[in-house]
MISE-279319 format. One record per residue (C-alpha): x, y, z; residue number from 0. Coordinates in Angstrom, 1 decimal, always signed. Example, Ala and Ser with C-alpha at 12.3 -4.5 7.8 and 13.67 -1.06 7.14 Angstrom:
<sites>
SITE       x       y       z   nr
SITE   +12.3    -4.5    +7.8    0
SITE   +13.7    -1.1    +7.1    1
</sites>
This chain:
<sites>
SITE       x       y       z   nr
SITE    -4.0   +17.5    +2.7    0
SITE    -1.8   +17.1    -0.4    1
SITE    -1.1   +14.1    -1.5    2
SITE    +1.9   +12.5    -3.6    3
SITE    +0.6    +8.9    -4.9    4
SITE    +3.7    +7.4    -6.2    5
SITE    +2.2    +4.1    -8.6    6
SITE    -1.0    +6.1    -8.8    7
SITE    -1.9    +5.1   -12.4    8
SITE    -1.4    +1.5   -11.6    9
SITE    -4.5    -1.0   -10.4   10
SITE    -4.1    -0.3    -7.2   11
SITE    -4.4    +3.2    -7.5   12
SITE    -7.0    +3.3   -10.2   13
SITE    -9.2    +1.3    -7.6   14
SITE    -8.6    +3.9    -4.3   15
SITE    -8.5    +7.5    -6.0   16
SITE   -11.6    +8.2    -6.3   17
SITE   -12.2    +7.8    -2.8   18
SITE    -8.6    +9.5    -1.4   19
SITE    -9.9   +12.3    -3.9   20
SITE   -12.8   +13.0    -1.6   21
SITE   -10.8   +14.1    +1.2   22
SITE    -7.2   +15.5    -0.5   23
SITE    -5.6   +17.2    -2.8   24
SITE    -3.8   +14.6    -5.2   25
SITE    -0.5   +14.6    -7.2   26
SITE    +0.2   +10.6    -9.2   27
SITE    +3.7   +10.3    -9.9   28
SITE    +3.9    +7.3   -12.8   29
SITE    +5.3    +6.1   -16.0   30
SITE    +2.1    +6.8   -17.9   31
SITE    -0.6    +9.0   -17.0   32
SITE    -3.7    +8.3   -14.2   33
SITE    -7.0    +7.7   -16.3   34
SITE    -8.4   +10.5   -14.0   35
SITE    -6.9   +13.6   -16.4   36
SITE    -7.9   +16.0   -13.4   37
SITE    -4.9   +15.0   -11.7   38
SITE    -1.9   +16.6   -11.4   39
SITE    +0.6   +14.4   -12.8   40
SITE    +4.4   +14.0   -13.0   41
SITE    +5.8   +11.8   -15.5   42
SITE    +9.2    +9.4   -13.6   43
SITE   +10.4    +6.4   -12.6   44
SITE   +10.4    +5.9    -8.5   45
SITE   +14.6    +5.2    -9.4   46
SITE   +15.0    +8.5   -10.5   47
SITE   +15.6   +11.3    -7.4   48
SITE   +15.6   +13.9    -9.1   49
SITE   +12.4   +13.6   -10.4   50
SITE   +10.6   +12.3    -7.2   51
SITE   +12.6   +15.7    -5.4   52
SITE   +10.4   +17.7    -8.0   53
SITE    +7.3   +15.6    -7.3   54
SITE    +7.4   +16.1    -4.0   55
SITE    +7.7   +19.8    -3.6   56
SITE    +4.9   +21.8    -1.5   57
SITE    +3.2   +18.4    -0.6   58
SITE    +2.0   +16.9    +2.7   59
SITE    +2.1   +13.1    +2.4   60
SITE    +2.4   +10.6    +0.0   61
SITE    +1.0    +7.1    -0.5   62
SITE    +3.6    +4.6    -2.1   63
SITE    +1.6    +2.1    -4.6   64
SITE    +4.3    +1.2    -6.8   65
SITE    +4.5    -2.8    -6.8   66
SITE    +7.6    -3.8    -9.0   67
SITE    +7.1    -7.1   -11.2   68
SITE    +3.7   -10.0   -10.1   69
SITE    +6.8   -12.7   -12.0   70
SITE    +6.6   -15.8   -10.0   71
SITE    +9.6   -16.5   -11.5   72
SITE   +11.5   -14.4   -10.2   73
SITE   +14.7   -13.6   -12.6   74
SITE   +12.4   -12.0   -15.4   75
SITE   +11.2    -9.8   -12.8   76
SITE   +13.8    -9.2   -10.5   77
SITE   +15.3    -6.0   -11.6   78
SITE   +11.6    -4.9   -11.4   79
SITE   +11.0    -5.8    -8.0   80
SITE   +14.1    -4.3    -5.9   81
SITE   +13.4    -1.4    -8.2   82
SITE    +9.8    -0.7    -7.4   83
SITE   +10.0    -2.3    -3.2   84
SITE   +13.5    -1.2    -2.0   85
SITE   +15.3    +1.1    -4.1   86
SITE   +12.5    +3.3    -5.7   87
SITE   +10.8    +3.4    -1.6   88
SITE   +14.3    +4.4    -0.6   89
SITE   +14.3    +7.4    -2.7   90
SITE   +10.9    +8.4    -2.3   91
SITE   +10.9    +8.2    +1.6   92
SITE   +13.9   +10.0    +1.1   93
SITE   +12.8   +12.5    -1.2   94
SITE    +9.8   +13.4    +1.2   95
SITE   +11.8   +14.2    +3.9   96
SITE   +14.4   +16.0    +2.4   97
SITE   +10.8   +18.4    +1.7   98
SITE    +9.5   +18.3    +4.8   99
SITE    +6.7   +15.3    +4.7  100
SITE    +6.4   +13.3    +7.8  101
SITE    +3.2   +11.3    +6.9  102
SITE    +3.9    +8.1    +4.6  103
SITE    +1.9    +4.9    +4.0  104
SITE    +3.2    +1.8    +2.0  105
SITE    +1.2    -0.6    +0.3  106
SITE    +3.0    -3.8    +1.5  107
SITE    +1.4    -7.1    +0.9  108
SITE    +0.0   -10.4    +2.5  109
SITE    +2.2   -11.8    +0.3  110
SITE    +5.3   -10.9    +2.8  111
SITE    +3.9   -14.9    +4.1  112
SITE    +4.0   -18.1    +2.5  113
SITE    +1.0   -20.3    +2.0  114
SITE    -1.1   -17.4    +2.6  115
SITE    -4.1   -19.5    +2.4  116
SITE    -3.5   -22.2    +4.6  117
SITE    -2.9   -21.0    +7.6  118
SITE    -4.3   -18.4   +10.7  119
SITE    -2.5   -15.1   +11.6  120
SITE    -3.0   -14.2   +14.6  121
SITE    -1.5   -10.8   +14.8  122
SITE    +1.4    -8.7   +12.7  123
SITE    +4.2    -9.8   +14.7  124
SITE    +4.2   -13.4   +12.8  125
SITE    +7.5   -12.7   +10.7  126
SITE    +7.5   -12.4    +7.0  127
SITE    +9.0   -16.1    +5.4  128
SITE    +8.1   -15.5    +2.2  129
SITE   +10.8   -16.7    -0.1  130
SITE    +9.5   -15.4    -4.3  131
SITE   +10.2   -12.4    -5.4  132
SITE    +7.2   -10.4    -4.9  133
SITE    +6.5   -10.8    -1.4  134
SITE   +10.1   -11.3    -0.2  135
SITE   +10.9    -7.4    -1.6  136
SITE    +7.2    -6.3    +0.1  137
SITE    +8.9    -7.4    +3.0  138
SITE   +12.4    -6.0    +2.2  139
SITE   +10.4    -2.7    +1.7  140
SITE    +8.9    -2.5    +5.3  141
SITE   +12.4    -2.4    +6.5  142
SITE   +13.1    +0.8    +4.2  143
SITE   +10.2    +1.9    +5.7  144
SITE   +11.5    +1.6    +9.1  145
SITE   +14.6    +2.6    +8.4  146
SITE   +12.6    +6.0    +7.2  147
SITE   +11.2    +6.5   +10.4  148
SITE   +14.4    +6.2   +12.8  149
SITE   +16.4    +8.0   +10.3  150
SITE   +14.3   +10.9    +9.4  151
SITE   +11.7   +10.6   +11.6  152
SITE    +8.9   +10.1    +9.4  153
SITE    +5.3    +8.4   +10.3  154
SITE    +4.9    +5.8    +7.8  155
SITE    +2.1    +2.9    +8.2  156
SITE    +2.5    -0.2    +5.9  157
SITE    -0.4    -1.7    +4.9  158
SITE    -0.4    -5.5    +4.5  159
SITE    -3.2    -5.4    +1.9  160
SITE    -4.6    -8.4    +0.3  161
SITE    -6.5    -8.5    -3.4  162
SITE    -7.6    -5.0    -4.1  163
SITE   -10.7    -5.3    -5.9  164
SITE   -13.8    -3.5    -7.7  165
SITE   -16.7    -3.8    -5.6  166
SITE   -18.8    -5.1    -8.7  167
SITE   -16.2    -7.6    -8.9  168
SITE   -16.1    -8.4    -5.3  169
SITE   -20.0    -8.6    -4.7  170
SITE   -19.9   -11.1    -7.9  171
SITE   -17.4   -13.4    -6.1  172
SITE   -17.9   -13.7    -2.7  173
SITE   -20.2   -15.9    -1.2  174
SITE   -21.2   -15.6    +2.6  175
SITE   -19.7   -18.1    +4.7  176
SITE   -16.4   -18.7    +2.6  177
SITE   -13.7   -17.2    +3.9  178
SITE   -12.2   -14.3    +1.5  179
SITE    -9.0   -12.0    +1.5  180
SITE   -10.0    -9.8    -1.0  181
SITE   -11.0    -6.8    -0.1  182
SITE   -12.9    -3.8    -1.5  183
SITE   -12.1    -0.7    -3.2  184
SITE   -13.5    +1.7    -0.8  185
SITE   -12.4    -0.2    +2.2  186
SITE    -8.7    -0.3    +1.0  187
SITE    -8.9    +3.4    +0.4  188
SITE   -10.1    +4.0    +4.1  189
SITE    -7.5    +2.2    +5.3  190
SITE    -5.3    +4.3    +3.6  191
SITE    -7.0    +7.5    +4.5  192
SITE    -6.2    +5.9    +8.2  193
SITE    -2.4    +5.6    +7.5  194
SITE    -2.4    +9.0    +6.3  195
SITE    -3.4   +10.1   +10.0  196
SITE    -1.6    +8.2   +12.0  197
SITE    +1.3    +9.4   +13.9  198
SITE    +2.9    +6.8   +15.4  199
SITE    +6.7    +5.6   +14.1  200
SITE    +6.3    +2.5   +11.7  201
SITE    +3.3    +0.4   +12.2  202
SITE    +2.5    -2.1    +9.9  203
SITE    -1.4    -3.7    +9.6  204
SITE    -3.5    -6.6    +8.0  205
SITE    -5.9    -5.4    +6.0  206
SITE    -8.3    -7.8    +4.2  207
SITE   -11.9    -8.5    +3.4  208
SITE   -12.1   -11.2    +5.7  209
SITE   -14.8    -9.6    +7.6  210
SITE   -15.3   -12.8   +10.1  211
SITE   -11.6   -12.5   +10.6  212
SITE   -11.5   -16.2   +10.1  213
SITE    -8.0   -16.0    +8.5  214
SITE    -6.2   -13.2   +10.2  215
SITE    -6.5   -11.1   +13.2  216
SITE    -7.1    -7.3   +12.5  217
SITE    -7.8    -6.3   +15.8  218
SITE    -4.7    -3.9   +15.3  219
SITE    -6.3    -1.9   +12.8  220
SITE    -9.5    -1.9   +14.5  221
SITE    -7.5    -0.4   +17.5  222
SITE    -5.4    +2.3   +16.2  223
SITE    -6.9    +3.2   +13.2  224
SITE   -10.4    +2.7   +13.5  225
SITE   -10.4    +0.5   +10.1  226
SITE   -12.3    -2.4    +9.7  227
SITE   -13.6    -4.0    +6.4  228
SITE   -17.1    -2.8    +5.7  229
SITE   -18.2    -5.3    +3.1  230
SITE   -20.5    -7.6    +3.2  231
SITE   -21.5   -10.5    +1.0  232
SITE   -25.2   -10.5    -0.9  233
SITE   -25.5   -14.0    -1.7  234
</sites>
């Protein structure tokens, strides 16, 4: 399959491509170039539809990693954020179908909730009350994403993912028996390799290392697409 990864050269992407690489055919549409040169890359900004019409030419699917401003804040970033989670989605989904792609995946956040960390979620229906920037516009984004799907008919799974990180990293910090959201490289990269074959409407998932599911409920990704973090602790 080729693959359009909007955001690829940010963290997100830098952690997953060598994985989705395995398996497809890649394209990384960014600002600034992926730090994998044997890409092909397109130089734009997810506001400009011209340029994600020329990106998306002769492609299958496309993974959507761009995440807009981390600003707390919120007004030094806010431009940022509707930028990069509603307006730059809009024109991407919207670019892909005007070429033909019906397979999508977002990478939302857990941070469409408040006090992420305090609390049990018990399944994906729970709705989104998160009132910052960041996670408010992740959440404003799933709605552009189904909006995609009943307007051009596309397959699009959001991911709700949850602290991307390197496995070195990962295996440093994590310490069995305390709960963790962070999940691995390679098992975020599965689950988007899962959203990329899924056909069914918008769908949105939890995905997380918390492998003892003692924060949230991922029996929904274990169900429809086979995904379930894989690892594990050493200390």
């Amino acid at each position: 399959m080729k693959v359009l990864l909007i955001g690829g050269s940010g963290i997100v992407g830098s952690l997953v491509t060598p994985f989705l690489k395995e398996k497809h055919q890649l394209r990384v549409f960014d600002l600034r170039p992926p730090q994998d040169e044997s890409l092909d890359y397109f130089h734009g900004s997810v506001t400009d539809h011209e340029a994600l019409l020329k990106a998306s030419k002769g492609l299958d699917a496309l993974v959507y990693m761009a995440m807009g401003s981390l600003d707390w804040d919120e007004w030094p970033g806010t431009n940022s954020g509707f930028d990069a989670n509603v307006k730059g989605l809009h024109f991407a989904l919207k670019a892909a179908a005007s070429d033909g792609i019906k397979q999508a995946v977002y990478c939302s956040s857990m941070s469409v909730y408040a006090n992420l960390h305090n609390r049990y979620f018990s399944d994906e229906e729970i709705t989104s009350d998160e009132t910052n920037l960041y996670g408010f516009t992740k959440w404003l984004g799933e709605e552009v994403c189904r909006n995609a799907c009943r307007r051009w008919g596309m397959n699009i799974t959001a991911l709700r993912l949850c602290l991307p990180t390197a496995r070195e990293k990962w295996l440093e910090e994590t310490v069995a028996g305390t709960p963790t959201i962070a999940t691995v490289d390679e098992d975020v990269a599965n689950a988007m390799l899962a959203g990329l074959e899924l056909k069914a409407g918008f769908q949105t998932f939890m995905i997380s290392g918390d492998y003892e599911e003692k924060l949230m409920n991922m029996s929904k990704a274990r169900r429809l697409l086979n995904w379930a973090p894989k690892a594990r602790p050493i200390r």
